[in-house]
Backbone as a chain_set.jsonl record, in Angstrom:
{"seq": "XXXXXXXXXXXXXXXXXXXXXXXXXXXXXXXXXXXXXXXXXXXXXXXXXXXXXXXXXXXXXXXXXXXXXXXXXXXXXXXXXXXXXXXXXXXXXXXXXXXXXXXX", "coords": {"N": [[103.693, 179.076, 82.577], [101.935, 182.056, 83.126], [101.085, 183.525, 86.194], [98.287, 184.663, 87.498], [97.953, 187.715, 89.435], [96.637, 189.341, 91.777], [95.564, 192.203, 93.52], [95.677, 192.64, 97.327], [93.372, 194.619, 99.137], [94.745, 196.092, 101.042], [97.211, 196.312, 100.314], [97.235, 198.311, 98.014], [96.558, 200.254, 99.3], [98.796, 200.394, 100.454], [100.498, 201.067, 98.01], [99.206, 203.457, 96.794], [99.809, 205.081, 99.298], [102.706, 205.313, 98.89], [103.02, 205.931, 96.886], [101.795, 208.783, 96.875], [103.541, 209.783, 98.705], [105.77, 209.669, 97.48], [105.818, 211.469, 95.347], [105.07, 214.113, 96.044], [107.745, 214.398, 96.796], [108.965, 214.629, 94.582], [107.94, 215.766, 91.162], [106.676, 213.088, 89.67], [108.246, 211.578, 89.987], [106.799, 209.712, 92.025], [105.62, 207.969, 89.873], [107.823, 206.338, 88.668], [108.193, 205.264, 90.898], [105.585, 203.266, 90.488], [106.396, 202.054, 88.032], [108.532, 200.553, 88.688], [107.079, 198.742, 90.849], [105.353, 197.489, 89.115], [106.715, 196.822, 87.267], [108.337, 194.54, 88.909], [106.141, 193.195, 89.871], [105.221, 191.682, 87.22], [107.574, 190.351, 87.428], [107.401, 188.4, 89.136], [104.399, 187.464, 88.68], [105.595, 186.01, 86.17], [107.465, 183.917, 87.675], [106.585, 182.76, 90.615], [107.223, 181.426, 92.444], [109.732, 181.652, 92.914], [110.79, 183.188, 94.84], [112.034, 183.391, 98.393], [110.132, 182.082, 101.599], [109.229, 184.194, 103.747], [107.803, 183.957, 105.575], [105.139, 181.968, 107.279], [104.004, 181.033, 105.189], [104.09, 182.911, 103.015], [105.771, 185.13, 100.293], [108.716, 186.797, 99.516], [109.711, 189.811, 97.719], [111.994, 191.909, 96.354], [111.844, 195.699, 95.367], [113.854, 196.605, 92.569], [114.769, 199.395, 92.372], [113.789, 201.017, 94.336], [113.554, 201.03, 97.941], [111.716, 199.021, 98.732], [109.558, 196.66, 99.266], [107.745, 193.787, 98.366], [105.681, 191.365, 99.55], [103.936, 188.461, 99.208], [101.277, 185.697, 98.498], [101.006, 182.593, 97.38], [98.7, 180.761, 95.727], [97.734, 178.058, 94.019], [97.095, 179.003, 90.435], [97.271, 181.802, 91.455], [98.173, 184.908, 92.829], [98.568, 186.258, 95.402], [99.423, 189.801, 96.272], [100.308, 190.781, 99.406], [101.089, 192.99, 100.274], [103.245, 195.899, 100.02], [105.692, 197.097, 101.182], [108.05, 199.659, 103.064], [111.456, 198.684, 103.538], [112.321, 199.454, 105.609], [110.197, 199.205, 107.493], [108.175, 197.864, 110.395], [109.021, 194.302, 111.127], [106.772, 193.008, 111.905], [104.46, 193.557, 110.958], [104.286, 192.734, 108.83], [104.204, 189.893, 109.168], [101.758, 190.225, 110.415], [100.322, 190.842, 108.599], [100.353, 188.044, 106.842], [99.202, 186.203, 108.552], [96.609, 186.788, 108.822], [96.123, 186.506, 106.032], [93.39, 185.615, 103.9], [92.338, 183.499, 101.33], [89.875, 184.409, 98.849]], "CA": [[102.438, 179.8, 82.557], [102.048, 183.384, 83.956], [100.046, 183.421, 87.285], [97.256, 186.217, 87.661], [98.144, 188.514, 90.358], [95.637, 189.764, 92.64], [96.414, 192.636, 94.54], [94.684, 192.741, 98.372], [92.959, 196.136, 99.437], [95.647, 196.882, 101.955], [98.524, 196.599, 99.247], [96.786, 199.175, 97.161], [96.572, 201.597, 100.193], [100.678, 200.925, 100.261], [100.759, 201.541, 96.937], [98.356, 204.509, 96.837], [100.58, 206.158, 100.26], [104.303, 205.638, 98.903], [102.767, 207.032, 95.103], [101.664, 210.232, 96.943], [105.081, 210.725, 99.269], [107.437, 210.425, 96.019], [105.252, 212.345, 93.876], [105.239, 214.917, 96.528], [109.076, 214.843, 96.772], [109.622, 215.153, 92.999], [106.872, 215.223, 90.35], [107.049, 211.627, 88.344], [108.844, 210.338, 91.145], [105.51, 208.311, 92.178], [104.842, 207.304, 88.661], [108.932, 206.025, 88.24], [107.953, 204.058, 91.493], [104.601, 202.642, 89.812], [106.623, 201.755, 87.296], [109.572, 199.986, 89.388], [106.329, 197.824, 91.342], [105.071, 196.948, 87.623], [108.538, 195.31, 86.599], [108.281, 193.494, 90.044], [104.944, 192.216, 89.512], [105.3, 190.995, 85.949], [108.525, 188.776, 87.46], [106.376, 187.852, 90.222], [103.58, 186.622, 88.086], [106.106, 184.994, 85.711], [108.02, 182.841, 88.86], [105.927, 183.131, 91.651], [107.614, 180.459, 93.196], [111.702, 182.054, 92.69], [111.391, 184.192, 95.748], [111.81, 182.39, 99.69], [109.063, 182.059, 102.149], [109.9, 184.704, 104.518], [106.608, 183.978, 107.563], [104.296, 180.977, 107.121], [103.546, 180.487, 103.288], [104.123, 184.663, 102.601], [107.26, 185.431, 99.982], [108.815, 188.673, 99.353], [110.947, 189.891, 96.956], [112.699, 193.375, 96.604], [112.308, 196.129, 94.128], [115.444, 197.076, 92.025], [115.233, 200.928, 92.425], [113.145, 201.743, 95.731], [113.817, 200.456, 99.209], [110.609, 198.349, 99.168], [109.376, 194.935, 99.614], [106.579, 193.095, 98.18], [104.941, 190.465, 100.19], [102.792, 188.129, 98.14], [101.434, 184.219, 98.811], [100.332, 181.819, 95.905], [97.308, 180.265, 95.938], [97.243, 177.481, 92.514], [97.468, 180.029, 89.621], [97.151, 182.714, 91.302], [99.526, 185.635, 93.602], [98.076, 187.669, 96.268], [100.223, 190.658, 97.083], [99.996, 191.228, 100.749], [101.834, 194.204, 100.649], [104.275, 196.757, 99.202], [106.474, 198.365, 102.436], [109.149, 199.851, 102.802], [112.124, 197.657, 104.209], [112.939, 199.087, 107.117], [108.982, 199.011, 108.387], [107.669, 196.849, 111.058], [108.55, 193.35, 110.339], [105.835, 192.444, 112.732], [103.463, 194.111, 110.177], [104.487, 191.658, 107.467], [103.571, 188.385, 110.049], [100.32, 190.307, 110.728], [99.535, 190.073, 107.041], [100.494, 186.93, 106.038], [98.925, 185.559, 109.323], [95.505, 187.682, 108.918], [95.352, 186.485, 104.895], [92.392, 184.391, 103.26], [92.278, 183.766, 99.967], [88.546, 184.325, 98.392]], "C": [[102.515, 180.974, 83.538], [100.706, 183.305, 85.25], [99.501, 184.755, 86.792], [97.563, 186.433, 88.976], [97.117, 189.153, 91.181], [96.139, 190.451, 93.934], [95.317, 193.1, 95.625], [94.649, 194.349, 98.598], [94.427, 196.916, 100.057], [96.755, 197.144, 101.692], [98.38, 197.728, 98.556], [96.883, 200.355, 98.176], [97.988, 201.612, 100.587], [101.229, 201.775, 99.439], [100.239, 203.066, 96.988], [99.406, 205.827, 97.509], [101.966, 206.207, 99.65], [104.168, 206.676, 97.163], [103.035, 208.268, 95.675], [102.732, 210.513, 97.849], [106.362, 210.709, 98.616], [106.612, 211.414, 95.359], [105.384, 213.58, 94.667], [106.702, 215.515, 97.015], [109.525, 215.363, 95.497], [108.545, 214.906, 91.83], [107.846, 213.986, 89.394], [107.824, 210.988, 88.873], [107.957, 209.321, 91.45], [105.353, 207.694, 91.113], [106.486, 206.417, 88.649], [108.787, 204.73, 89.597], [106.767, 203.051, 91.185], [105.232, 201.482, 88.699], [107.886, 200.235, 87.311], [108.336, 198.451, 89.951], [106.144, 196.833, 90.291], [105.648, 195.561, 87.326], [108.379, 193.79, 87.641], [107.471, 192.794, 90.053], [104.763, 191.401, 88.983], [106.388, 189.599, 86.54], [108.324, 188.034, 88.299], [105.645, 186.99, 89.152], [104.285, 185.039, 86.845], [106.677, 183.716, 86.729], [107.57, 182.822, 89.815], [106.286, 181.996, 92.855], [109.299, 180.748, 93.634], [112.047, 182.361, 94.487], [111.186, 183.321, 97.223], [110.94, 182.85, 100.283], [110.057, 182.626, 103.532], [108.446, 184.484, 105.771], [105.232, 183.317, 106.983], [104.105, 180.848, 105.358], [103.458, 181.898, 102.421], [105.895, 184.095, 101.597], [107.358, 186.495, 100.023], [110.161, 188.33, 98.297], [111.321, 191.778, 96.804], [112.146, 194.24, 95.733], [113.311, 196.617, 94.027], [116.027, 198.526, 92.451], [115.369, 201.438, 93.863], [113.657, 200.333, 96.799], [112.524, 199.657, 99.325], [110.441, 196.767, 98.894], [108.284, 194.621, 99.065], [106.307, 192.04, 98.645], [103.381, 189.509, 99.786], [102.635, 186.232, 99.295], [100.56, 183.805, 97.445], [99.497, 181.216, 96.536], [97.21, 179.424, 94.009], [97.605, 178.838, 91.586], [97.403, 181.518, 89.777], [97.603, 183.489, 92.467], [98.641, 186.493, 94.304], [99.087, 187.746, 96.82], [99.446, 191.172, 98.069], [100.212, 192.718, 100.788], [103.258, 194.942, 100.061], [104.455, 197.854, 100.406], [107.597, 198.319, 102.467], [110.091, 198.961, 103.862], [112.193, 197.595, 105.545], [111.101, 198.922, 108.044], [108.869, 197.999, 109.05], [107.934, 195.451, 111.023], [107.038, 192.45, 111.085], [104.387, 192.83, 111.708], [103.139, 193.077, 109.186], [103.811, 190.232, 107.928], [102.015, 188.798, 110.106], [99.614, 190.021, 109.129], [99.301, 189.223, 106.681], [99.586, 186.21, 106.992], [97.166, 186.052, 109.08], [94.872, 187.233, 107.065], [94.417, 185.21, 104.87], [92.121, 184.543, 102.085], [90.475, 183.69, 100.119], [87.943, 182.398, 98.409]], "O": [[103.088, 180.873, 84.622], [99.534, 183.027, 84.996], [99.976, 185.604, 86.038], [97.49, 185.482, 89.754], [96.798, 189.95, 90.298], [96.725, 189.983, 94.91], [94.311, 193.725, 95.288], [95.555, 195.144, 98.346], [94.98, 197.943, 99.663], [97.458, 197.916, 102.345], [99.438, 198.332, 98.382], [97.322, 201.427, 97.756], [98.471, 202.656, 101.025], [101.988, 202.726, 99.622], [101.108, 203.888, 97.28], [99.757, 206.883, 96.982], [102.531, 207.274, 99.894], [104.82, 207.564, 96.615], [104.03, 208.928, 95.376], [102.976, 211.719, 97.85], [107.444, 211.255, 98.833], [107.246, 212.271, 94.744], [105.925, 214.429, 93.958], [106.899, 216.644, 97.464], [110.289, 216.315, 95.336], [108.309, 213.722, 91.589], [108.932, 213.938, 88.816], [108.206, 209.896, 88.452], [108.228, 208.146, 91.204], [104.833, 206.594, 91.3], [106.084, 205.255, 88.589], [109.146, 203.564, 89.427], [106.945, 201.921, 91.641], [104.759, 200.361, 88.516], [108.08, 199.341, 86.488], [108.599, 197.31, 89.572], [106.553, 195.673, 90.344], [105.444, 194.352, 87.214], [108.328, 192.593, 87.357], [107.743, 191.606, 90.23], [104.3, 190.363, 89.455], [106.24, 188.399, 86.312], [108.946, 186.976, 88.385], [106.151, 185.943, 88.75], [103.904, 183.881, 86.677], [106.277, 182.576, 86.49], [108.576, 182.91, 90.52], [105.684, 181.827, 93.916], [109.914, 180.141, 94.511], [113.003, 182.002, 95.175], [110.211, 182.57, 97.258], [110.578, 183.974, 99.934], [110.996, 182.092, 104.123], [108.469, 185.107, 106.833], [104.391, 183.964, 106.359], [104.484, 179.78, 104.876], [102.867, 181.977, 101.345], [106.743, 183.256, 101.9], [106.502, 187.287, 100.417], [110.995, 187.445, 98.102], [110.626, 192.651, 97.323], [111.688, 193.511, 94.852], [113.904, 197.107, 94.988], [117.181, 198.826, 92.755], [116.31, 201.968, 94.454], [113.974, 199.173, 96.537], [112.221, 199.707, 100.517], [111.214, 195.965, 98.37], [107.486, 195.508, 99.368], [106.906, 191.248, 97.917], [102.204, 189.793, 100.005], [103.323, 185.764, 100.202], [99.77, 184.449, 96.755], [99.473, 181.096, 97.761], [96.77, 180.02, 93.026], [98.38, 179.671, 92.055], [97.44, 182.347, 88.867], [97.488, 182.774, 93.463], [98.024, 187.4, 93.745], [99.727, 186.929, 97.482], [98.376, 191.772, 97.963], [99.446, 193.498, 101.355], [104.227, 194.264, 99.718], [103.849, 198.9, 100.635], [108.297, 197.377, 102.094], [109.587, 198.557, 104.91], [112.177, 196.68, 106.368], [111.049, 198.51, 109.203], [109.379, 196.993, 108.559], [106.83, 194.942, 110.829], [106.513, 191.421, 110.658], [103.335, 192.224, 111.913], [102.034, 192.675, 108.823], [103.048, 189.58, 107.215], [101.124, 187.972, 109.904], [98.731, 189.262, 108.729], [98.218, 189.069, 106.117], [98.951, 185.369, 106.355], [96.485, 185.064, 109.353], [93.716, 187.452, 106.701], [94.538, 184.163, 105.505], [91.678, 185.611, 101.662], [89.856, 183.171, 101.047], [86.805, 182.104, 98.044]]}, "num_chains": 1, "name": "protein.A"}
């Protein structure tokens, strides 16, 4: 069964900032990374269990193209992404997330 994905505010303002500094390097560069998250999502929602528990009950898994990370935790049927940063960022950022989430 495919989980539902649920992506938290502060993932979307990842998403949102790395859209507008490819798109501003190369038009359709942001959309080719939209498109890269997508893929990642979908194999997220299909296995949401594949990827290891990198800081209390948080996973992450890579994307294929871009240097970035997704940072999700399950909750029963359903995936909150913490976050979409780039690798080499903070990992102290990633603990503050996972440590700072509550599901609804």
């Amino acid at each position: 069964m495919t989980a539902t994905l649920v992506v938290q505010p502060e993932a979307e303002v990842d998403l949102d900032q790395t859209y507008r500094w490819y798109e501003a390097r190369r038009e359709g560069l942001g959309g080719e990374f939209l498109d890269a998250v997508s893929l990642t999502f979908a194999r997220i929602a299909e296995q949401p269990l594949r990827n290891a528990i990198v800081h209390r009950e948080a996973r992450r898994t890579l994307l294929r193209r871009f240097p970035y990370a997704v940072l999700y935790v399950t909750r029963g049927e359903r995936v909150f992404v913490l976050a979409v940063l780039h690798q080499r960022r903070n990992p102290r950022l990633v603990k503050e997330r996972a440590r700072d989430f509550k599901a609804e």
